[in-house]
N, C-alpha and C positions, 0 to 999 in steps of 0.2 A: 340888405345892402346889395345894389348892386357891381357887378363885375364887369368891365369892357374888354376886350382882347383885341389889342392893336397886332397886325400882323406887318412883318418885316419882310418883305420879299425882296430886298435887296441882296445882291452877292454880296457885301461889304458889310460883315456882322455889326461896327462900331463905324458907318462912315453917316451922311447927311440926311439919309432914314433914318438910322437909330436919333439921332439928335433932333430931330422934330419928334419923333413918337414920344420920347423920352420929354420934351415939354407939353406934351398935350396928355401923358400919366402924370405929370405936374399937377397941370390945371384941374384934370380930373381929382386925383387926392385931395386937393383943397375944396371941392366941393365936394366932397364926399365918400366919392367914385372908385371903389378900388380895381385896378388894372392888371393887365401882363402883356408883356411884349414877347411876340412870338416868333422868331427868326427860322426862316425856311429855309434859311441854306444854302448851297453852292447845287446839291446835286438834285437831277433831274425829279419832277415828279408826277405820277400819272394821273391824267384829268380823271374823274368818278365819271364809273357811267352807268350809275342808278341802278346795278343790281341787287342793292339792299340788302348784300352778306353781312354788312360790320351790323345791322340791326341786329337780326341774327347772332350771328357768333363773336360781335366786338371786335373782329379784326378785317380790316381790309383785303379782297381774295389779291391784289397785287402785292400782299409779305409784306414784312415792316415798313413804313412807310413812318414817315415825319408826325404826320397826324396822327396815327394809330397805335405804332413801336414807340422803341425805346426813348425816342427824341421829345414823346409828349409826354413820358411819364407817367403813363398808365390813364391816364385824365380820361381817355377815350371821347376827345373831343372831335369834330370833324367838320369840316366847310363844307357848306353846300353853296349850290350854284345860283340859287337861287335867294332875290334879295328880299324882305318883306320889310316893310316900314312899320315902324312904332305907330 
């Protein structure tokens, strides 16, 4: 199965981002699709600059971070900057 991870970059955890995201995990689910919606927050966060520590040791060398800490939940997921197509 696959999994999408819509990302929330909105300051406004419940405002006209989440409610678009929240119909397109909709549409997703009915076809199949299961999702998450993943809200970045109010506070500031530092762009990566491809020193390739989290490969390494799973954490980010800038400390908890959204991505990495407590916020993801251990998932050890990460954005990269770069987009590749299906």
């Amino acid at each position: 199965m696959k999994k999408v991870l819509l990302i929330n970059g909105s300051p406004n955890e419940h405002g006209c981002t989440d409610v678009a995201l929240q119909e397109v995990a909709d549409t997703l689910e009915k076809n199949g699709v299961e999702s998450e919606i993943l809200w970045l927050g109010k506070k500031p966060m530092q762009d990566c600059i491809a020193c390739f520590k989290c490969q390494e040791t799973g954490k980010c060398v800038f400390g908890d971070s959204l991505l990495f800490g407590a916020g993801n939940k251990g998932k050890g997921r990460g954005i990269r900057n770069k987009i590749k197509s299906a």
